[in-house]
Structure formats: structure tokens, C-alpha cells
Gaussian input, Z-matrix of N, CA and C with variables (Angstrom, degrees):
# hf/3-21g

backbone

0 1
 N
 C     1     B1
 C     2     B2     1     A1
 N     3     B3     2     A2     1     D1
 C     4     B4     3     A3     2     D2
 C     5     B5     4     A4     3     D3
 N     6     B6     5     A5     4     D4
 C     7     B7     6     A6     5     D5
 C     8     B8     7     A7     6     D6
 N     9     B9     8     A8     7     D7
 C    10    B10     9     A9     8     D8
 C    11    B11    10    A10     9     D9
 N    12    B12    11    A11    10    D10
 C    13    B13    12    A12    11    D11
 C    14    B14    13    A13    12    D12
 N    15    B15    14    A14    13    D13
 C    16    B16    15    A15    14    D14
 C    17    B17    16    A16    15    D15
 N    18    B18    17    A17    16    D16
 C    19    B19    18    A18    17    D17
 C    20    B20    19    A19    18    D18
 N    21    B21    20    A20    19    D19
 C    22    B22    21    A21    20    D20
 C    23    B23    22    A22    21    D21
 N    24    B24    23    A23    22    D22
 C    25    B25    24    A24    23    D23
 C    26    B26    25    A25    24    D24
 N    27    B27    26    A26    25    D25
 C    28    B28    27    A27    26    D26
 C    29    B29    28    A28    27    D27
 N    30    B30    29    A29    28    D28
 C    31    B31    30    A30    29    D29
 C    32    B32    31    A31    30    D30
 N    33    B33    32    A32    31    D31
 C    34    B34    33    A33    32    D32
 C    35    B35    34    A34    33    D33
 N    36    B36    35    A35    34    D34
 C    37    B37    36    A36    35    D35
 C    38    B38    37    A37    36    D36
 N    39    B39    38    A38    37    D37
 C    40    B40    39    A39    38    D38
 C    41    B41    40    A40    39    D39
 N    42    B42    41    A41    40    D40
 C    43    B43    42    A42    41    D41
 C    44    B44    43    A43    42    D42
 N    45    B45    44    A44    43    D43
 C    46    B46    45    A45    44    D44
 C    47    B47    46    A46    45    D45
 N    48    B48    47    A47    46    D46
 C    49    B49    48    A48    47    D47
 C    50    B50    49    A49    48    D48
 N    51    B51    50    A50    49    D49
 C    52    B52    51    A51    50    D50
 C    53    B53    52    A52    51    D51
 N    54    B54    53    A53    52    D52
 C    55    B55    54    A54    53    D53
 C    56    B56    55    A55    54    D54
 N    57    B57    56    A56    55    D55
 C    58    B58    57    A57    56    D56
 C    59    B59    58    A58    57    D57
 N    60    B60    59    A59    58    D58
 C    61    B61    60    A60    59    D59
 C    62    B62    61    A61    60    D60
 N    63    B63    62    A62    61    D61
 C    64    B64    63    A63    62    D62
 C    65    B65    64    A64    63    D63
 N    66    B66    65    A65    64    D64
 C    67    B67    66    A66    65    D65
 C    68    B68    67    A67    66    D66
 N    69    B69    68    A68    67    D67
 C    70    B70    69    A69    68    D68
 C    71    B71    70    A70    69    D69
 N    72    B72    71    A71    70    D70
 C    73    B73    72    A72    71    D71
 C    74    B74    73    A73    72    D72
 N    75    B75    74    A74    73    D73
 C    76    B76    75    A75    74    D74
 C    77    B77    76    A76    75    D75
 N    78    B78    77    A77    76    D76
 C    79    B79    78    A78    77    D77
 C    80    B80    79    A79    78    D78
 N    81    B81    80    A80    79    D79
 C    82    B82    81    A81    80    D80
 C    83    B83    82    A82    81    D81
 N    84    B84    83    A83    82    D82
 C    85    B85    84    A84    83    D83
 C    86    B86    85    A85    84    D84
 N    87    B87    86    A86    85    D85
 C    88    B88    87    A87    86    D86
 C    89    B89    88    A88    87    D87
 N    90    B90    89    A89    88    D88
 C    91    B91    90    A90    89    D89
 C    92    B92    91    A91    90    D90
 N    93    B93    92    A92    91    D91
 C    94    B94    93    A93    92    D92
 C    95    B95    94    A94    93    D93
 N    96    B96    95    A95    94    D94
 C    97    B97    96    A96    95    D95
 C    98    B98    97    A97    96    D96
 N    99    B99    98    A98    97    D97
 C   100   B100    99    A99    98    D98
 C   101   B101   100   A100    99    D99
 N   102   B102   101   A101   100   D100
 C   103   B103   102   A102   101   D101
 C   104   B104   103   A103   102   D102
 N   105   B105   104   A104   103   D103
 C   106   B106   105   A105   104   D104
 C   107   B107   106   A106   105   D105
 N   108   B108   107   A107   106   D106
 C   109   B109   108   A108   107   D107
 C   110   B110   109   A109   108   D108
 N   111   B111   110   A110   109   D109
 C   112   B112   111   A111   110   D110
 C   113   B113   112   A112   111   D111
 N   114   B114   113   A113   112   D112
 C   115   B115   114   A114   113   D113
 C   116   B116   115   A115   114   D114
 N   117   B117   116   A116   115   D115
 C   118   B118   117   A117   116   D116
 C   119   B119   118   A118   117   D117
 N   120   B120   119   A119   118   D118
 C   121   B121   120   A120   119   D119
 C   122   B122   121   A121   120   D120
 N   123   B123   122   A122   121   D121
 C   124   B124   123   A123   122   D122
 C   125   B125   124   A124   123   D123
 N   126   B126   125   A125   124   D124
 C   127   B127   126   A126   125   D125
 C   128   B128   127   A127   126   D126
 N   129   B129   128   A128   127   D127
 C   130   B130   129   A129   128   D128
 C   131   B131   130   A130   129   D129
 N   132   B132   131   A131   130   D130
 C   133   B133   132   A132   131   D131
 C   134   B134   133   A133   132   D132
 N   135   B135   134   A134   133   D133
 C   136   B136   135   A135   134   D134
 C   137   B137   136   A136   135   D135
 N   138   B138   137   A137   136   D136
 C   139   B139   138   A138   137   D137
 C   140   B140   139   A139   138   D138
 N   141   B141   140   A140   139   D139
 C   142   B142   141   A141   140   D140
 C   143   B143   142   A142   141   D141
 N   144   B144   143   A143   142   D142
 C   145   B145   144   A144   143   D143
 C   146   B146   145   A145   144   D144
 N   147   B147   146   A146   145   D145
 C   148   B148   147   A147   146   D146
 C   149   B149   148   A148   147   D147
 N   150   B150   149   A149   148   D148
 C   151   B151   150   A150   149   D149
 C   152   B152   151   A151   150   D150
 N   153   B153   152   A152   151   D151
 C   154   B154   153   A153   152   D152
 C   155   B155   154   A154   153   D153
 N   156   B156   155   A155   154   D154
 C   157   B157   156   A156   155   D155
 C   158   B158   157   A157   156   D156
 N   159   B159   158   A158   157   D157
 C   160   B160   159   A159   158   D158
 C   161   B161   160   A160   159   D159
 N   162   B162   161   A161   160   D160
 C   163   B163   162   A162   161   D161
 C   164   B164   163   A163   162   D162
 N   165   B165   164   A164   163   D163
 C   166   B166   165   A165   164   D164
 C   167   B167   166   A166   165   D165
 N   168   B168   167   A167   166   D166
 C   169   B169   168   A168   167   D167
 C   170   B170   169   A169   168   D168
 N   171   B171   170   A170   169   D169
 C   172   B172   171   A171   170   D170
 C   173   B173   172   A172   171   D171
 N   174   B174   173   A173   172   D172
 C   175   B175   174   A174   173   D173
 C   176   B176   175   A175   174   D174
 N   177   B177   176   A176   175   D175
 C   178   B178   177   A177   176   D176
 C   179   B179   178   A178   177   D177
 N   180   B180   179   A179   178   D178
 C   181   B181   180   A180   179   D179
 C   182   B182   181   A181   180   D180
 N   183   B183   182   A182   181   D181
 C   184   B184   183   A183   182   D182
 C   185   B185   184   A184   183   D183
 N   186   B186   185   A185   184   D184
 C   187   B187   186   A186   185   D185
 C   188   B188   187   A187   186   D186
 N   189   B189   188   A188   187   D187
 C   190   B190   189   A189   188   D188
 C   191   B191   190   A190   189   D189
 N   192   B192   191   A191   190   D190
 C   193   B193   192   A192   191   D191
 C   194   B194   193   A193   192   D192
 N   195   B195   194   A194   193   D193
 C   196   B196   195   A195   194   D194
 C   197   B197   196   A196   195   D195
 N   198   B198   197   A197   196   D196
 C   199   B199   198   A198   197   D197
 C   200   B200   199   A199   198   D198
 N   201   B201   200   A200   199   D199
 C   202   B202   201   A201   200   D200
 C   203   B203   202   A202   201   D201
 N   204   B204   203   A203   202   D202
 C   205   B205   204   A204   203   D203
 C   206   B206   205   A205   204   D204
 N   207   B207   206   A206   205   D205
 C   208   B208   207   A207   206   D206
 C   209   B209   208   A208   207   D207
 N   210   B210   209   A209   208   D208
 C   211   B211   210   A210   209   D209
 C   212   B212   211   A211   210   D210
 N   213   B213   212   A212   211   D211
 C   214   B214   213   A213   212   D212
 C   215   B215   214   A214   213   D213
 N   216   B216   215   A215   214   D214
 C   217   B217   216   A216   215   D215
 C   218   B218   217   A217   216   D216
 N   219   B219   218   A218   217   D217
 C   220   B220   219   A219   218   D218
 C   221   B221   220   A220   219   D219
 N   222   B222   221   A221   220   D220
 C   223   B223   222   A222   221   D221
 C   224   B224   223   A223   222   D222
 N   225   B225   224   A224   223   D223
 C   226   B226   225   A225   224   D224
 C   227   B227   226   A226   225   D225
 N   228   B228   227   A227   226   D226
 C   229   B229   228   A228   227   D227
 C   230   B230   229   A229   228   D228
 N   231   B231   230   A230   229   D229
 C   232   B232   231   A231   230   D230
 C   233   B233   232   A232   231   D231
 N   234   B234   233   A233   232   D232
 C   235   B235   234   A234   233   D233
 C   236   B236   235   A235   234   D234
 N   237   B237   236   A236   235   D235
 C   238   B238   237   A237   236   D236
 C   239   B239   238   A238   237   D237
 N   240   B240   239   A239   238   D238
 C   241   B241   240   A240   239   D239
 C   242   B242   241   A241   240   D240
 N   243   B243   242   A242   241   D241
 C   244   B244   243   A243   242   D242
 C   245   B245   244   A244   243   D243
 N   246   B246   245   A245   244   D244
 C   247   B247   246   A246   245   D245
 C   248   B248   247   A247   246   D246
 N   249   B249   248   A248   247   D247
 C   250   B250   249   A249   248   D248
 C   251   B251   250   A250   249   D249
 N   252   B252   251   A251   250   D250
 C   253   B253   252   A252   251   D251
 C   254   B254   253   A253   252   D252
 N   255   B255   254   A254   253   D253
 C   256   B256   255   A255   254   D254
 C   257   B257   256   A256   255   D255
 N   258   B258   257   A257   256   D256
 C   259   B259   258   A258   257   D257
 C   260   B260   259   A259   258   D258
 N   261   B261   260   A260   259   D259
 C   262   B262   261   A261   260   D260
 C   263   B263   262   A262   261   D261
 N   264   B264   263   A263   262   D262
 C   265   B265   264   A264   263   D263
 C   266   B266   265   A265   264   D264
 N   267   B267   266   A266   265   D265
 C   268   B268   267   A267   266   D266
 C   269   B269   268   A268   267   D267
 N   270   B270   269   A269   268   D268
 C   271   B271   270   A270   269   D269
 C   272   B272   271   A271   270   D270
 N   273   B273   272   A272   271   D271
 C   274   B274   273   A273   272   D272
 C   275   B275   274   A274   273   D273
 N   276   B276   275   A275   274   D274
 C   277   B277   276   A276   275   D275
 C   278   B278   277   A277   276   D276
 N   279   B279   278   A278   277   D277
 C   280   B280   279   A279   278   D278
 C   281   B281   280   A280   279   D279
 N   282   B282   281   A281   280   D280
 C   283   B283   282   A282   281   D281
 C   284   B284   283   A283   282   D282
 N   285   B285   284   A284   283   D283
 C   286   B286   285   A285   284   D284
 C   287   B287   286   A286   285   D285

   B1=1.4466
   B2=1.5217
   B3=1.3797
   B4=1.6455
   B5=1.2001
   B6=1.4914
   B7=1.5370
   B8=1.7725
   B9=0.3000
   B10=1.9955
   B11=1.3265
   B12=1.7325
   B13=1.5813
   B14=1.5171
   B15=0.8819
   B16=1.6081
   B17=1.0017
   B18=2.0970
   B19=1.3203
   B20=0.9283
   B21=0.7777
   B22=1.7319
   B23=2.0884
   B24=1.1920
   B25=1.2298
   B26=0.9048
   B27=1.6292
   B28=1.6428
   B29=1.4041
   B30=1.6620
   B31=1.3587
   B32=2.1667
   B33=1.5079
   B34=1.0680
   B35=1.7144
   B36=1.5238
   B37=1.5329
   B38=1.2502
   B39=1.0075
   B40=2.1566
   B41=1.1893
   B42=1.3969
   B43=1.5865
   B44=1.5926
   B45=1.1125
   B46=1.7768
   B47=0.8962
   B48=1.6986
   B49=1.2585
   B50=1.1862
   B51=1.4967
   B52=1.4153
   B53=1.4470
   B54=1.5338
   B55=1.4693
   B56=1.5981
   B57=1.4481
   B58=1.4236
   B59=1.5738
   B60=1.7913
   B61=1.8294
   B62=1.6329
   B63=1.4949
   B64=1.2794
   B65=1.6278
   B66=1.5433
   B67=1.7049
   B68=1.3774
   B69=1.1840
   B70=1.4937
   B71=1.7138
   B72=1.4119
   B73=1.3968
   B74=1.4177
   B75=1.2430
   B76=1.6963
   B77=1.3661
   B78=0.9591
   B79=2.1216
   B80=1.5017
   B81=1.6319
   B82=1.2858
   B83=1.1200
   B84=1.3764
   B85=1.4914
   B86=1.8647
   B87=1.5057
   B88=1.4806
   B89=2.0209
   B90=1.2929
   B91=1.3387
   B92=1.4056
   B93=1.3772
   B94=1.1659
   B95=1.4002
   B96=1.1306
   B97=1.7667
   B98=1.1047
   B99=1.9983
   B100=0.8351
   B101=1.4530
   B102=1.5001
   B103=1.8837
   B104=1.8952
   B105=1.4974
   B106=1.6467
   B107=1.3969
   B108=1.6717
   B109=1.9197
   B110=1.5500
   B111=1.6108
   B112=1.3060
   B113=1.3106
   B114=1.2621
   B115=1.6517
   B116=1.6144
   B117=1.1319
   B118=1.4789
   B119=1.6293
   B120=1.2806
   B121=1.7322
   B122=1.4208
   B123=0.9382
   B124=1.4058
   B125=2.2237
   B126=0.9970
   B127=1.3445
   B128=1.0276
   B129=1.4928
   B130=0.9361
   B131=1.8750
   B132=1.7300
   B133=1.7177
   B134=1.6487
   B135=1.4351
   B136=1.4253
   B137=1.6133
   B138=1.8000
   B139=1.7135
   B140=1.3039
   B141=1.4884
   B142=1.3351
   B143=1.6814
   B144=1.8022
   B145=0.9925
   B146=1.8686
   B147=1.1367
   B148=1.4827
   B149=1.2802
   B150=1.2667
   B151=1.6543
   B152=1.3720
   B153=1.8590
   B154=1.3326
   B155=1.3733
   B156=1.6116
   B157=1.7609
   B158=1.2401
   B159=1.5902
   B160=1.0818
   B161=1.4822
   B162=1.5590
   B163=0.9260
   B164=2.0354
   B165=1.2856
   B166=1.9288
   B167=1.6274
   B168=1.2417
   B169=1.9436
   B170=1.3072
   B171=1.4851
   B172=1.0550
   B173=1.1655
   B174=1.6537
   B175=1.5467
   B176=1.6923
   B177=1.4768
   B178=1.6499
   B179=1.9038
   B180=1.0515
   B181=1.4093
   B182=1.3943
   B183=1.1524
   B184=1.6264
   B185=1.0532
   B186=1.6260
   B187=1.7191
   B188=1.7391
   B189=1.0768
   B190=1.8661
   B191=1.2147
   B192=1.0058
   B193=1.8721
   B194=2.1838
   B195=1.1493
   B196=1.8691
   B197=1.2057
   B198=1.3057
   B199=1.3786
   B200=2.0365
   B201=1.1876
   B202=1.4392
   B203=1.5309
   B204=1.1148
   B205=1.3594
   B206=1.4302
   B207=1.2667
   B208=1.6638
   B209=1.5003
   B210=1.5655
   B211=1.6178
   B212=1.4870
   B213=1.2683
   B214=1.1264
   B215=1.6017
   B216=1.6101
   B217=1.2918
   B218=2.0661
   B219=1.5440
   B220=1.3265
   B221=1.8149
   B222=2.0703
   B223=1.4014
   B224=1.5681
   B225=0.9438
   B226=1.6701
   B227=1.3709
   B228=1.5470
   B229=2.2425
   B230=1.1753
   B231=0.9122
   B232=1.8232
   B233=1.3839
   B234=1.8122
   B235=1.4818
   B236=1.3966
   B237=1.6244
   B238=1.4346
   B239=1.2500
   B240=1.3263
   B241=1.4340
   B242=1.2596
   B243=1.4286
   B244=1.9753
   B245=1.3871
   B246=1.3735
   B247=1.4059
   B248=1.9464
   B249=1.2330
   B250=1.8936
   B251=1.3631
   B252=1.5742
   B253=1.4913
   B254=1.6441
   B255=1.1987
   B256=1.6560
   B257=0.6965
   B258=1.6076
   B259=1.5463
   B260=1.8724
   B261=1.7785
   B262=1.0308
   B263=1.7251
   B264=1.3512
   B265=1.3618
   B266=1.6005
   B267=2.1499
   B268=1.5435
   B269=1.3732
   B270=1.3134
   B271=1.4351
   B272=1.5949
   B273=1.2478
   B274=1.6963
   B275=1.5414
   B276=1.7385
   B277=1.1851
   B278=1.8402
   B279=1.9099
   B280=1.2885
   B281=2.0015
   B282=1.2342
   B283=1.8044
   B284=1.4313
   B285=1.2916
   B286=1.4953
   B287=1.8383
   A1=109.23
   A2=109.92
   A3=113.13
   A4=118.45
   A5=104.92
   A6=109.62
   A7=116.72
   A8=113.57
   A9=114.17
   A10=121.68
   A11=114.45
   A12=102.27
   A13=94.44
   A14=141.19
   A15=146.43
   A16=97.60
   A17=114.13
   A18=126.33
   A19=102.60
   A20=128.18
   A21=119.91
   A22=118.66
   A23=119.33
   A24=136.36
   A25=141.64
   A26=134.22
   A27=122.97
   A28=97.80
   A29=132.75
   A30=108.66
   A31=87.36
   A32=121.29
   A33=100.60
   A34=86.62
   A35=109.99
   A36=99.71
   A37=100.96
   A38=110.30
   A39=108.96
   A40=92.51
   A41=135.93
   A42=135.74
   A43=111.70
   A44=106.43
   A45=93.56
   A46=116.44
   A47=117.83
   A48=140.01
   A49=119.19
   A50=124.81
   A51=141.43
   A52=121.03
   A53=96.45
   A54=113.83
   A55=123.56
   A56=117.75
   A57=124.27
   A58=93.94
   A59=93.60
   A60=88.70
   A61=104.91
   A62=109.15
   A63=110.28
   A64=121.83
   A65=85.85
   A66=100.49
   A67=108.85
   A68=127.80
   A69=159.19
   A70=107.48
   A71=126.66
   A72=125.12
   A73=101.78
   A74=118.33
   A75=134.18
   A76=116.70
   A77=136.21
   A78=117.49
   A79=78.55
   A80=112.96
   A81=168.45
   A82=116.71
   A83=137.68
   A84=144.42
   A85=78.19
   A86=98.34
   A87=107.43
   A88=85.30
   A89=94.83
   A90=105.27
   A91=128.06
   A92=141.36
   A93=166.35
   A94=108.87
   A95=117.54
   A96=120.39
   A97=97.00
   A98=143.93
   A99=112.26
   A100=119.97
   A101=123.04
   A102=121.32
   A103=73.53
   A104=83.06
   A105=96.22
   A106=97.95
   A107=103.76
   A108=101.77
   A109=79.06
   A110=99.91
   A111=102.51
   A112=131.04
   A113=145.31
   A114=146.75
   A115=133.17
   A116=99.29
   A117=122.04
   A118=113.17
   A119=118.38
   A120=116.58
   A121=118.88
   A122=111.69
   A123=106.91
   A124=112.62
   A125=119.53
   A126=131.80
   A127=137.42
   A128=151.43
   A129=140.09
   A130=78.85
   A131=112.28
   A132=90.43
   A133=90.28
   A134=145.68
   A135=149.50
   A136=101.33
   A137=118.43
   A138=97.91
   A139=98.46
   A140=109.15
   A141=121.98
   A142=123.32
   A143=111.61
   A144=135.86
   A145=93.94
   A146=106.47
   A147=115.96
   A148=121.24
   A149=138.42
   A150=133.52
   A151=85.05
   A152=98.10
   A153=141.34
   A154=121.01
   A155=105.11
   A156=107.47
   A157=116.35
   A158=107.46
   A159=108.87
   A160=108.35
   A161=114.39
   A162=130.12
   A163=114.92
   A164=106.86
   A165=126.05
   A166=86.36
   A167=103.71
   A168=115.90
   A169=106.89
   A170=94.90
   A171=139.80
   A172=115.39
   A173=110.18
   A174=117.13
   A175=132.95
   A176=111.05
   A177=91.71
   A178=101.13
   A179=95.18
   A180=91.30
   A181=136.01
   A182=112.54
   A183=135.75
   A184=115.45
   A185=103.23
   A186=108.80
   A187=116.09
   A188=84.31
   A189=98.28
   A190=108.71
   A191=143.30
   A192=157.85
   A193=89.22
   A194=103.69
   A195=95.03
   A196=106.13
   A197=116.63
   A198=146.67
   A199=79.24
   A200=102.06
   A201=100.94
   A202=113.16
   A203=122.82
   A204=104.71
   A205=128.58
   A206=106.93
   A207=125.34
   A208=105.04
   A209=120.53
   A210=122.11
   A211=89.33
   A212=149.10
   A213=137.39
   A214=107.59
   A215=95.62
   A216=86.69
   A217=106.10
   A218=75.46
   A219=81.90
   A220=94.85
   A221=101.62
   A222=81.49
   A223=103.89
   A224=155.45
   A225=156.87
   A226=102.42
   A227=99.15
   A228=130.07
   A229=118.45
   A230=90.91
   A231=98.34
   A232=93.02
   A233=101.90
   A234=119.44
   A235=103.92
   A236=125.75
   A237=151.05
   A238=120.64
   A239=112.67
   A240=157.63
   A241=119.22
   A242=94.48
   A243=96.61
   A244=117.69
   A245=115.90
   A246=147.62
   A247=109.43
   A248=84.76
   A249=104.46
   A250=92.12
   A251=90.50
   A252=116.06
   A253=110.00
   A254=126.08
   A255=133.55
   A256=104.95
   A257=125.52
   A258=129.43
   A259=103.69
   A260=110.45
   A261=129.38
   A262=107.56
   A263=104.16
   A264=131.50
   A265=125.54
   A266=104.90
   A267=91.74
   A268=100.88
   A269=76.73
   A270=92.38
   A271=114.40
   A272=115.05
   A273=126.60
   A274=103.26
   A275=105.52
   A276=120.16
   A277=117.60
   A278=111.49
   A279=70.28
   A280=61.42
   A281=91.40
   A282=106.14
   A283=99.21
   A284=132.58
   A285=135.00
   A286=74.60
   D1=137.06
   D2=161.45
   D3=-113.42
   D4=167.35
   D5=172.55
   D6=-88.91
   D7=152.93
   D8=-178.14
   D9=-157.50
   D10=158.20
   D11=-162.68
   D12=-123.29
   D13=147.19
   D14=-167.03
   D15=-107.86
   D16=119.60
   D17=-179.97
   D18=-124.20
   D19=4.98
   D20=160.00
   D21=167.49
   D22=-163.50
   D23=173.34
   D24=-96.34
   D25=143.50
   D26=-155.06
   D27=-126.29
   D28=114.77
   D29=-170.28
   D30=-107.80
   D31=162.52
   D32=176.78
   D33=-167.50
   D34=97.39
   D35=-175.19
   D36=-97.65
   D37=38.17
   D38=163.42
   D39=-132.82
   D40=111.27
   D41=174.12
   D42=-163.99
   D43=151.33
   D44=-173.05
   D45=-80.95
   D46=143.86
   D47=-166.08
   D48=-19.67
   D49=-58.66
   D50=-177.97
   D51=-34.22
   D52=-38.66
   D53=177.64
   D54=-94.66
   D55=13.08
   D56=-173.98
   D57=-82.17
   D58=126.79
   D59=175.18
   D60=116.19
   D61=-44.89
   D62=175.65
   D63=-83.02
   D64=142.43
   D65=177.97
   D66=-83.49
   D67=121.45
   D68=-178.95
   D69=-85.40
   D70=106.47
   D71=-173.33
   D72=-116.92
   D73=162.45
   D74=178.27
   D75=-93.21
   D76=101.89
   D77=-158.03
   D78=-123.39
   D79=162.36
   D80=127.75
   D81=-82.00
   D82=129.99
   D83=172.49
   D84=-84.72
   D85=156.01
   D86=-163.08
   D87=-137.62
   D88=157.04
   D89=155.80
   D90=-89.19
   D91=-173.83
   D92=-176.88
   D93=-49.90
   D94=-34.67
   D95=173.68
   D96=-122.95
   D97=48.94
   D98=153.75
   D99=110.33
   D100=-53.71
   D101=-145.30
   D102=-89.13
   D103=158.94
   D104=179.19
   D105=-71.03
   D106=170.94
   D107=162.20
   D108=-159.68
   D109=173.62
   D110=179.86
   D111=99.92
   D112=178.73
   D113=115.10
   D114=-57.39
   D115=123.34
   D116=173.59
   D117=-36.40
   D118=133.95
   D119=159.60
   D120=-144.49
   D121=-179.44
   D122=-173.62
   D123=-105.89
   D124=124.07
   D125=158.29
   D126=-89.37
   D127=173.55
   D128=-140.21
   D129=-151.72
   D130=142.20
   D131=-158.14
   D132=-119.01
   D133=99.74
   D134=-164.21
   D135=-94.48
   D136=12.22
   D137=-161.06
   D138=-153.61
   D139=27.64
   D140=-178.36
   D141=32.30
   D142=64.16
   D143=-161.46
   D144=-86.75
   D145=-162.61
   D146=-172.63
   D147=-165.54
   D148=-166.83
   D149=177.29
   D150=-119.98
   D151=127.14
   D152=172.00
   D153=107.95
   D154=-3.16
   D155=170.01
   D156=-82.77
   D157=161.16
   D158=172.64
   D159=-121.09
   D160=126.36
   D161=-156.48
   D162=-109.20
   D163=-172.70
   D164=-178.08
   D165=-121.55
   D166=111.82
   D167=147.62
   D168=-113.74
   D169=149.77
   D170=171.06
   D171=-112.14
   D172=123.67
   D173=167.15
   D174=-122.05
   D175=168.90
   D176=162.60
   D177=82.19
   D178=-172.67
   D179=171.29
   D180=-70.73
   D181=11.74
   D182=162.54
   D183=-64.13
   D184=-49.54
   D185=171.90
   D186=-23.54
   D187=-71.39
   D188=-163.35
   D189=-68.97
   D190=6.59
   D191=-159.43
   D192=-90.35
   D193=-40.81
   D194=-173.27
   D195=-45.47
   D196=-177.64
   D197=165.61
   D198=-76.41
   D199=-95.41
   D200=-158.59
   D201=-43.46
   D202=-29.35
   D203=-176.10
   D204=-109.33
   D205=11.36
   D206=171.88
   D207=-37.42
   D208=120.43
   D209=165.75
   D210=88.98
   D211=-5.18
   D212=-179.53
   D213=-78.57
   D214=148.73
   D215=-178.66
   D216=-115.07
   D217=100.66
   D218=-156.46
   D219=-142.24
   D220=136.51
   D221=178.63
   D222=-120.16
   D223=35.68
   D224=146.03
   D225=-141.03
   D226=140.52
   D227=173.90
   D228=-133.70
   D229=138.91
   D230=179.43
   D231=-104.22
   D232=120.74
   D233=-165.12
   D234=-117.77
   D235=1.51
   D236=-175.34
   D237=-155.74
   D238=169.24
   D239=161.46
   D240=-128.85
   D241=102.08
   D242=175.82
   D243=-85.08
   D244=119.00
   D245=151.03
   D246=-22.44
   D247=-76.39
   D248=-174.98
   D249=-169.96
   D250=165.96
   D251=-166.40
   D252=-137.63
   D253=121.35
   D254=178.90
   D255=-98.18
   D256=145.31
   D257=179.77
   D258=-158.83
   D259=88.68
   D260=168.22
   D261=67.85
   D262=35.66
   D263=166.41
   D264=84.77
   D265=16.58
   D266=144.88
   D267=-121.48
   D268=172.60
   D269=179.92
   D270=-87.38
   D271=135.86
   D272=-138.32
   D273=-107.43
   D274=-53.83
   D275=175.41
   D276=-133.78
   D277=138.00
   D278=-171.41
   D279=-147.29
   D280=151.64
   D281=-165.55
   D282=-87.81
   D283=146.62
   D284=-133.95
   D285=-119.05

């Protein structure tokens, strides 16, 4: 699992079937407090996340392990919304 920061939205009305219905999010793997780092990918969003959270992905064959995304052919989910984040006893990130 990673942490990631949601920058935005993926709209794509040509996509296979499987995926009609699903919300398509923009993630950043994020660091320890949060700020994105990295390259952008696309997730699949099961927890009604948004742009500016920082979220729990799931990748790989984990993906498809949800309730919602079982048989999907799909390889990263956002399986969270992080609250706050501890890191060797401060607190790193904490959602306003």
C-alpha cells in the first residue's frame, strides 16, 4: 500500500465496460506529511475520496481484492482517506 495525494480527476467516456460507473482519480504517491512527490497515475476511487486528500492505495493484484472492484480490471484503489499520519511519535499529517 501507498500513501498518495489526489490532484485531480480522470474523465474517460470510452473505457471498458467494467469500468462504467466508476470514479477515476489523479493520485501522487505523497510523502510523510502529505505534499505529493513523484508521477501521477490513475486509481480507481471505492471511498468517495476527492482532490486534496490524502489517501491508502492499493496496487497490483490487491486492486481487485474489494467488494467493489472484484474482476475489475484494474491495477491501483483508493481503499482510504487518511485522517492523520504518525511518524516515530509526531504527528506528521493531520487533515484540517
Amino acid at each position: 500500500m501507498r500513501i498518495a495525494f489526489v490532484i485531480g480527476t480522470v474523465v474517460a467516456t470510452m473505457k471498458d465496460e467494467k469500468l462504467r460507473g466508476r470514479k477515476l482519480l489523479l493520485v501522487k504517491e505523497a510523502d510523510l506529511t502529505g505534499k505529493p512527490t513523484g508521477s501521477p497515475f490513475v486509481a480507481i476511487d471505492t471511498v468517495d475520496a476527492g482532490k486534496g486528500d490524502i489517501v491508502v492505495v492499493t496496487e497490483g493484484s490487491s486492486a481487485r481484492q474489494t467488494v467493489q472492484t472484484e474482476a475489475l480490471p484494474v491495477d491501483a484503489v483508493i481503499i482510504a482517506v487518511v485522517d492523520s499520519m504518525e511518524t516515530e511519535g509526531k504527528t506528521t499529517f493531520s487533515k484540517s
